[in-house]
N, C-alpha and C positions, 0 to 999 in steps of 0.2 A: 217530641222527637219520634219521628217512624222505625220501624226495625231496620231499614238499611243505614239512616245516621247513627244511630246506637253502635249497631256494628264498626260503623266505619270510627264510629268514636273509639270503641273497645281497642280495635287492630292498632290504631294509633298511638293507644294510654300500653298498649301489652310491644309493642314492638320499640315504642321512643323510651320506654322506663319513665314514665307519667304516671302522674296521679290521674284516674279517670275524672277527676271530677273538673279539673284543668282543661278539660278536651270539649271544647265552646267551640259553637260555630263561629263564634268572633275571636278566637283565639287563634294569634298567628307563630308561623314554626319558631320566630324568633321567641316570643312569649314561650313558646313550649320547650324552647334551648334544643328544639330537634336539629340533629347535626346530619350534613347530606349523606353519609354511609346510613343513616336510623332509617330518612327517605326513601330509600333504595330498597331498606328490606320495609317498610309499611308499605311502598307501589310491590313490593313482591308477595305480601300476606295481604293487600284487597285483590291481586291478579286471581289469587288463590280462592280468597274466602267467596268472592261473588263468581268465581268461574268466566272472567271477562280479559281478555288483553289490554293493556292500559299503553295506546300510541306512544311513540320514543321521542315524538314531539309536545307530549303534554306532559314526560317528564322533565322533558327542559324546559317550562315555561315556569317563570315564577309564579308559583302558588302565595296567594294574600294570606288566606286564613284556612281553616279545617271547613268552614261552609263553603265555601272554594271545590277543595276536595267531597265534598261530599253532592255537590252540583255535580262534579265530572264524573263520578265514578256514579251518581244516581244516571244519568244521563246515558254511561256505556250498559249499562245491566239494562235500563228499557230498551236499550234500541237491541239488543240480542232476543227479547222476549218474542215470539212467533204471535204475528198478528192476530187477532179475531178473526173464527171463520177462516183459518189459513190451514 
């Protein structure tokens, strides 16, 4: 695990009231009994923690698992990162 999945695992285990050790990239919200008000505030604490806007369309798309989540939210924090030589 890199420090952006850690983190994103922590946000999740602190914001869904999980056991951190629960928080698998194969583990899906239904396994983690996250309920959509918990989702709401986890897309509100990574908006936060990585300093990135999380699209109003990728909150509504079924998320599979936490690896899932941690693809999309790796994904918006590179793309915010300022080129090489830029």
């Amino acid at each position: 695990m890199d420090d952006i999945e850690n983190k994103i695992c922590d946000i999740i285990a602190k914001e869904a009231r999980v056991d951190r050790a629960l928080v698998t990239p194969g583990a899906t919200m239904d396994d983690l009994k996250i309920a959509s008000v918990d989702l709401v505030q986890i897309v509100f604490a990574l908006e936060e923690g990585f300093d990135i806007t999380i699209p109003e369309e990728a909150i509504k798309m079924d998320v599979k698992n936490v690896g899932e989540v941690v693809a999309a939210v790796r994904e918006l924090v590179l793309a915010k990162k300022p080129a090489a030589g830029a």
